[in-house]
BAFI-3210 file (N, C-alpha, C; in Angstrom, 3 decimals, decimal comma, padded with zeros to 6 digits):
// residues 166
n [1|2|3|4|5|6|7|8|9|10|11|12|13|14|15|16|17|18|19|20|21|22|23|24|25|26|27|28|29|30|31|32|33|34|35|36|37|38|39|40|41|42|43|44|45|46|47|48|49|50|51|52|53|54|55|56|57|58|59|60|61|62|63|64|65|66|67|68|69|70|71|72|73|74|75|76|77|78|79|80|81|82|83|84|85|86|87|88|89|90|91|92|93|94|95|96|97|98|99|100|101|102|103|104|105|106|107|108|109|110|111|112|113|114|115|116|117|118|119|120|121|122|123|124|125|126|127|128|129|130|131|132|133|134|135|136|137|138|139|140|141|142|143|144|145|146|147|148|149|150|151|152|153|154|155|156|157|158|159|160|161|162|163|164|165|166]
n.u [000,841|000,640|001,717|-000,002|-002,354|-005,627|-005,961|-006,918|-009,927|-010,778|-011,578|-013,948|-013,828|-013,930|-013,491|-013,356|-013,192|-011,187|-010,008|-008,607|-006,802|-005,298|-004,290|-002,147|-000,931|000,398|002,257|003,867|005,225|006,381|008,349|009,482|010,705|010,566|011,207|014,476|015,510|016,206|017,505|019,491|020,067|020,750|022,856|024,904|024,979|026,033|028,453|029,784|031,301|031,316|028,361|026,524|026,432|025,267|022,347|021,227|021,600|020,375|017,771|017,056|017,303|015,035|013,323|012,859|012,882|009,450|008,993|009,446|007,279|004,928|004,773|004,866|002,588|000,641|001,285|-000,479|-002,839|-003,340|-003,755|-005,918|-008,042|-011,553|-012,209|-014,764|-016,447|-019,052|-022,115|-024,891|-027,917|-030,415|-030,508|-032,310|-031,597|-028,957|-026,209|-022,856|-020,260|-022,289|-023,189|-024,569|-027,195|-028,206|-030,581|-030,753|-033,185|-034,220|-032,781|-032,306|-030,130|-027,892|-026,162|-022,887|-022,441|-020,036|-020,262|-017,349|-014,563|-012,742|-009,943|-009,509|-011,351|-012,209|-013,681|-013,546|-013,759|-015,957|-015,979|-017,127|-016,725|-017,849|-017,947|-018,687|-020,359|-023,140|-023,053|-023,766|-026,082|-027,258|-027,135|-028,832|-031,209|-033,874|-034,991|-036,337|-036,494|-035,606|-032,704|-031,184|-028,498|-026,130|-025,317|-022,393|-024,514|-027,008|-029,236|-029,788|-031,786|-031,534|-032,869|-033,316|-032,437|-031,285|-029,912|-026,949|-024,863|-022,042]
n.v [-001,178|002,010|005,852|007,171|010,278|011,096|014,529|016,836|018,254|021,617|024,419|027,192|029,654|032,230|035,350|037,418|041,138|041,234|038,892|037,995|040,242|039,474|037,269|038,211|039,924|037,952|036,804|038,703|038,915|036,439|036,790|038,849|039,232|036,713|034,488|036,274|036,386|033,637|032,413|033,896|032,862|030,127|030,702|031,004|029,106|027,124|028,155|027,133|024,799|021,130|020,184|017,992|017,300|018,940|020,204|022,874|023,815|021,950|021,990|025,013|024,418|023,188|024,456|026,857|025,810|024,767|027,477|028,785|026,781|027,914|030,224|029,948|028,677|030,928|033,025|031,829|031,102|033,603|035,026|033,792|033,945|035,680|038,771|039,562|042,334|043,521|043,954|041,265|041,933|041,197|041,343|039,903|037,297|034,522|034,616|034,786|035,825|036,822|037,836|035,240|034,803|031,811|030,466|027,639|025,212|023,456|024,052|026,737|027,823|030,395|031,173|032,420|032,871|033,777|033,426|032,701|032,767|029,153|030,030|031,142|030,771|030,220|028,608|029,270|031,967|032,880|032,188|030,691|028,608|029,160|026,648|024,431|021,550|022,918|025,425|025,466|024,442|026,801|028,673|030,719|030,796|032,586|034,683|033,138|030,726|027,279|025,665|022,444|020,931|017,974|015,875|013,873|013,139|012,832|014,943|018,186|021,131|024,393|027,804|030,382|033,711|036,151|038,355|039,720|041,835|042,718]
n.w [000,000|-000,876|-000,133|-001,204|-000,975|-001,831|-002,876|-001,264|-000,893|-001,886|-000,228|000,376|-001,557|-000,624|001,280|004,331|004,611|007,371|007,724|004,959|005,787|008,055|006,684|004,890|006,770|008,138|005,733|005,684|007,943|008,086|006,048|006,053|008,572|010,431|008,886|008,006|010,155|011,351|009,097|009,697|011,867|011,505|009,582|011,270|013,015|011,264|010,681|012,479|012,548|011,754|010,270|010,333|012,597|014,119|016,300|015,687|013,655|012,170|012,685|012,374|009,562|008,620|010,093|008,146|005,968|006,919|006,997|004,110|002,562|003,874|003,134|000,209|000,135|000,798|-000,584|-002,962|-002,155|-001,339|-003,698|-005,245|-003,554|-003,025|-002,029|000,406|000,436|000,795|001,863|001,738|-000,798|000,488|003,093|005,554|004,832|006,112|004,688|003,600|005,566|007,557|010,787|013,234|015,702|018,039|019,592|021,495|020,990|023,195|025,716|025,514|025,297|024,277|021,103|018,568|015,834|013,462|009,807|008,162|005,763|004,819|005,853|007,894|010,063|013,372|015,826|018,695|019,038|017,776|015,184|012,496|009,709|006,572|005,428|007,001|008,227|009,674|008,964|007,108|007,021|007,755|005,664|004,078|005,310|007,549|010,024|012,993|011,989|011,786|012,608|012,111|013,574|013,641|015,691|017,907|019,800|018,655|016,870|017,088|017,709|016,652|016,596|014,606|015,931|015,370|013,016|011,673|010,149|009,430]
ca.u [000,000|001,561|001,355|-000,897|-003,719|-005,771|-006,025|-008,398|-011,384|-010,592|-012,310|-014,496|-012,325|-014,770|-012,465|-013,671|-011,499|-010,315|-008,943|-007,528|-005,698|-004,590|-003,268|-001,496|000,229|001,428|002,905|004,676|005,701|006,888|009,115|010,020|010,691|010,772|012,584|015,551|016,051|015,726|018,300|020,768|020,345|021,694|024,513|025,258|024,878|026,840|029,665|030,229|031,966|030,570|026,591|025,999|025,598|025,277|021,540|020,888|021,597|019,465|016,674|017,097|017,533|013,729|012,541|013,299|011,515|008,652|008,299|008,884|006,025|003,928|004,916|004,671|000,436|000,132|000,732|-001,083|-004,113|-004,339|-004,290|-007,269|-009,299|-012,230|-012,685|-016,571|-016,059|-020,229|-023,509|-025,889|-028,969|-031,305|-029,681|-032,873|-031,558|-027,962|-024,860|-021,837|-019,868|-023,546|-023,283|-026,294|-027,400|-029,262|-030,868|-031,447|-034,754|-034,639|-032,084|-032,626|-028,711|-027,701|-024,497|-023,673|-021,147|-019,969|-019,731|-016,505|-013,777|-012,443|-008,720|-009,872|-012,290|-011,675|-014,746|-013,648|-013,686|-017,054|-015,756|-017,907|-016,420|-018,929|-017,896|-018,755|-022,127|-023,880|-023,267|-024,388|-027,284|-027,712|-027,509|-030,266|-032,549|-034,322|-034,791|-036,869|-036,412|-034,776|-031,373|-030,979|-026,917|-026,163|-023,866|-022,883|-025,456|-027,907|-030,249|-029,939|-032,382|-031,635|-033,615|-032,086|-033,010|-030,695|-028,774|-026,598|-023,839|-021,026]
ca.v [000,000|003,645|006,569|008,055|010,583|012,186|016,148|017,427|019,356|023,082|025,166|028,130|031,375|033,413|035,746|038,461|041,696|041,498|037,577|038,867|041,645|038,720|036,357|039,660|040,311|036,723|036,478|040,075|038,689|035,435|037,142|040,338|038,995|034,925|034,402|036,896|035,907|032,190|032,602|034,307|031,665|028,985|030,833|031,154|027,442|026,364|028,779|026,327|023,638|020,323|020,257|016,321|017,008|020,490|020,432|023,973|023,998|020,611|022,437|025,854|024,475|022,340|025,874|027,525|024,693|025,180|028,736|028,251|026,099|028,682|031,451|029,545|028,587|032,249|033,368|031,152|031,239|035,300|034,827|033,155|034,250|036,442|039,135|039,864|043,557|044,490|042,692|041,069|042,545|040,581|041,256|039,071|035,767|034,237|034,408|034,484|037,345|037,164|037,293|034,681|034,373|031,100|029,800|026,046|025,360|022,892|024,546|028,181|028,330|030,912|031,072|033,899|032,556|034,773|033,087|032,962|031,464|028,619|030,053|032,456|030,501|029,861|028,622|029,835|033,652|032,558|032,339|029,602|028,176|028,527|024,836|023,445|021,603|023,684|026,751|025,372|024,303|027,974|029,228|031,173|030,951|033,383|034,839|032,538|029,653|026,198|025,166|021,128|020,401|016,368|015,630|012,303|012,446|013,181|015,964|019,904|022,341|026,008|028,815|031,131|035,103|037,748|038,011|040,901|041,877|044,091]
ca.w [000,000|-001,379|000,445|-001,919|-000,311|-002,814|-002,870|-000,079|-001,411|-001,704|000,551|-000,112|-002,136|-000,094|002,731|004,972|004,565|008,141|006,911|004,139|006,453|008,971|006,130|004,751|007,518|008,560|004,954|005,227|009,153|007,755|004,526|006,526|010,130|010,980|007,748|007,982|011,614|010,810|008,039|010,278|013,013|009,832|008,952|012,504|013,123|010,023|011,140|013,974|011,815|011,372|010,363|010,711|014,330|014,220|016,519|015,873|011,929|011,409|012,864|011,456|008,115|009,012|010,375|006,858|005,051|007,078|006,665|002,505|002,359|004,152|002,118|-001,076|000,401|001,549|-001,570|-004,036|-001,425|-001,342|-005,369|-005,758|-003,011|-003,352|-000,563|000,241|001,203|000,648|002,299|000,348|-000,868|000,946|004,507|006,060|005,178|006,551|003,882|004,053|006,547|008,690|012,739|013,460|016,771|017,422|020,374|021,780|021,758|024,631|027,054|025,950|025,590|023,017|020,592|017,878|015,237|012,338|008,823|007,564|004,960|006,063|006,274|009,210|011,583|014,716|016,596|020,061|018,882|016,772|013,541|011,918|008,351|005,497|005,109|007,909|007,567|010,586|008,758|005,498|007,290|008,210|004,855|003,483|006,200|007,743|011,242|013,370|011,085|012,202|011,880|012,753|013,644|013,746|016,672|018,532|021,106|017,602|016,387|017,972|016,923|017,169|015,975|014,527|016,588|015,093|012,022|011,592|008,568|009,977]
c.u [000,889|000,844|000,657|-001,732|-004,367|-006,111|-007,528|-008,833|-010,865|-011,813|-013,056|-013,695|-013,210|-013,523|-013,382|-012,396|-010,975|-009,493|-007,733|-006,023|-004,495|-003,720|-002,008|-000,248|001,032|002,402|003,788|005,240|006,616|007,920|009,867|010,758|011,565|012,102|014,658|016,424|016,705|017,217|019,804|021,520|021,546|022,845|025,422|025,801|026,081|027,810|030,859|031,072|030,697|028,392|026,035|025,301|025,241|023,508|020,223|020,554|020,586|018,245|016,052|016,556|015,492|013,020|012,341|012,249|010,021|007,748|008,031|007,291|004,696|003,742|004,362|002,713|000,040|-000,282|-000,235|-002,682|-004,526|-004,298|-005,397|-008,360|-010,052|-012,587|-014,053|-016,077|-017,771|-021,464|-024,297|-027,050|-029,950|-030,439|-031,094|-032,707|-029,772|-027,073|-023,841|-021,238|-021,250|-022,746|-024,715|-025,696|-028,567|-029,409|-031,263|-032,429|-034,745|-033,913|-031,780|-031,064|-028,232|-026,201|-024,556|-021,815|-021,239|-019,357|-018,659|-015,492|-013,335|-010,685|-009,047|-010,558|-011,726|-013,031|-014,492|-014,029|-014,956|-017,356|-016,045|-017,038|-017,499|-019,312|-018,448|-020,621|-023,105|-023,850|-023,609|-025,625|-027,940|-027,940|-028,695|-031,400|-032,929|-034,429|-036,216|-037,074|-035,335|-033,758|-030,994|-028,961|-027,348|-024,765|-023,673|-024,085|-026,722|-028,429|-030,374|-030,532|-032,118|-032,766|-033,201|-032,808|-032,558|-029,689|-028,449|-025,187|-023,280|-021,056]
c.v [001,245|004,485|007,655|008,791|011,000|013,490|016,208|018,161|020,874|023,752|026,598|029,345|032,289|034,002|036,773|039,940|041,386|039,847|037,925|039,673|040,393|037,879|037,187|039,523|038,963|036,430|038,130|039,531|037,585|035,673|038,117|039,955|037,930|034,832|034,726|036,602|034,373|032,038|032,847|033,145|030,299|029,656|030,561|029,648|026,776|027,083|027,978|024,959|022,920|020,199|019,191|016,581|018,154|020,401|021,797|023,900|023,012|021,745|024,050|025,797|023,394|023,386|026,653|027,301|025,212|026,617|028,981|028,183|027,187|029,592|031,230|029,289|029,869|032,817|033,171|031,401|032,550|035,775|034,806|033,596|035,536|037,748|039,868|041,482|044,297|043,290|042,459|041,665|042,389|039,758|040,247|037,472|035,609|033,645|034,527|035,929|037,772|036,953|036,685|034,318|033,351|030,839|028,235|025,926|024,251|023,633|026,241|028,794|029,597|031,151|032,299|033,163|034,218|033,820|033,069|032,117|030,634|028,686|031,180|031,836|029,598|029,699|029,224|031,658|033,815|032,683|030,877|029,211|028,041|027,257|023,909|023,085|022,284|025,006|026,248|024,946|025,890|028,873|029,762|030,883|032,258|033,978|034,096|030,966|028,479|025,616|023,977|021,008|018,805|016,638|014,366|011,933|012,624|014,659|016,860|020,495|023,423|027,151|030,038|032,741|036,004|037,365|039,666|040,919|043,322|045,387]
c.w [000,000|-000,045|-000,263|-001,086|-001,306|-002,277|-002,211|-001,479|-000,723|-000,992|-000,322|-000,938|-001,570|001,142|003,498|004,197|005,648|007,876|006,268|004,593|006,953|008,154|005,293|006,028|008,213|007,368|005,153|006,557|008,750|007,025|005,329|007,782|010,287|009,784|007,686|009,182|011,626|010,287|008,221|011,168|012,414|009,994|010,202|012,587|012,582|010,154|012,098|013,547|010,938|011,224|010,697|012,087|014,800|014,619|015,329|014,305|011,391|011,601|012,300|010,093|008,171|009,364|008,961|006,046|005,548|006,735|005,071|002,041|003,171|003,363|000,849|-000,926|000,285|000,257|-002,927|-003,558|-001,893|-002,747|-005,666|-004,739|-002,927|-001,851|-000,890|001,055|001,422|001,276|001,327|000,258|-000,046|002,441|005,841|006,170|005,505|005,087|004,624|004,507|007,807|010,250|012,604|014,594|016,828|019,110|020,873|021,638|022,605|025,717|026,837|025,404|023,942|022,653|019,543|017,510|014,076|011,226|008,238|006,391|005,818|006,257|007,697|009,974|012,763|015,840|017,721|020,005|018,166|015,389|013,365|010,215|008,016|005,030|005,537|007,674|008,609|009,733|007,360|005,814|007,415|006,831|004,362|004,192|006,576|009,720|011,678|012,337|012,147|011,974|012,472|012,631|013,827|014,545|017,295|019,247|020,120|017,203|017,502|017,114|017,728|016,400|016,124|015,459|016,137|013,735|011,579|010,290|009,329|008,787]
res [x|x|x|x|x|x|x|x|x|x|x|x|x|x|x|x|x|x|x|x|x|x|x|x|x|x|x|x|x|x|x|x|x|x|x|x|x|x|x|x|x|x|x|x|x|x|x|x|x|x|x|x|x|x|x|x|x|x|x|x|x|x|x|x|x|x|x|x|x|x|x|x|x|x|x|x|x|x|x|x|x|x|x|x|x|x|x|x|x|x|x|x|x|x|x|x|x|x|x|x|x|x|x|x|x|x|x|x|x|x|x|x|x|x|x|x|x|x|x|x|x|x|x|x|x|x|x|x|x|x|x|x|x|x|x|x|x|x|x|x|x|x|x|x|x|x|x|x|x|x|x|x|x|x|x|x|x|x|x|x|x|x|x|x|x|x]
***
């Protein structure tokens, strides 16, 4: 058996601007900053003689790589992706960039994600991925409308209460 995987499924090219900003400035932090430092650390390292055992230089030169490969995503990513800078016409139903606030309907409990691409979400801060199937359940609904999640313990209904567009 190879170590074949096949190619994940590309994610949405939808961004926020403030995304946009954040993947911006990790690629200008990464090129401008980590990099140059990084770079120095190497020469440094490899100054020291032998590299075989040279800790510092193995890992350097493995730090480098890493950052590469970010740089080389960063930029190909903020190529292709689309930034939503305007709300949609029809600010009553839930797209993409919405704050929806939804409530439990058995325990009352209420949550309040914000739609986003999925290089920017971070559920704890309530950045929801457009991807995810809860927020594709949420799509194009309306306020007071039902949004079913599927979780281990089964079937959550919320309803949705507020939907807002920064």
């Amino acid at each position: 058996m190879g170590r074949y995987r096949p190619p994940r499924e590309r994610g949405s090219r939808y961004i926020t601007p403030e995304g946009e900003r954040a993947l911006r400035e990790e690629l200008r932090y990464l090129w401008k900053e980590k990099r140059p430092a990084v770079t120095q650390a190497v020469k440094e390292a490899a100054a020291q003689g032998d590299r075989s055992e040279n800790a510092e230089y193995i890992y350097g030169k493995k730090q480098l790589r890493e950052i590469d490969s970010r740089v080389r995503f960063l930029s190909k990513r903020l190529d292709e992706l689309t930034v939503v800078r305007e709300s949609p016409h029809d600010t009553s139903r839930v797209f993409f960039g919405a704050w929806v606030t939804l409530e439990d309907d058995e325990t009352g409990e209420e949550v309040r994600y914000r739609l986003v691409g999925p290089d920017e979400f971070d559920v704890s801060q309530g950045l929801l991925s457009v991807d995810a199937p809860f927020a594709r359940a949420m799509l194009r609904k309306r306020l007071d409308d039902e949004v079913v999640q599927n979780t281990s313990d089964g079937e959550r209904l919320w309803i949705i209460t507020a939907i807002d567009y920064p």
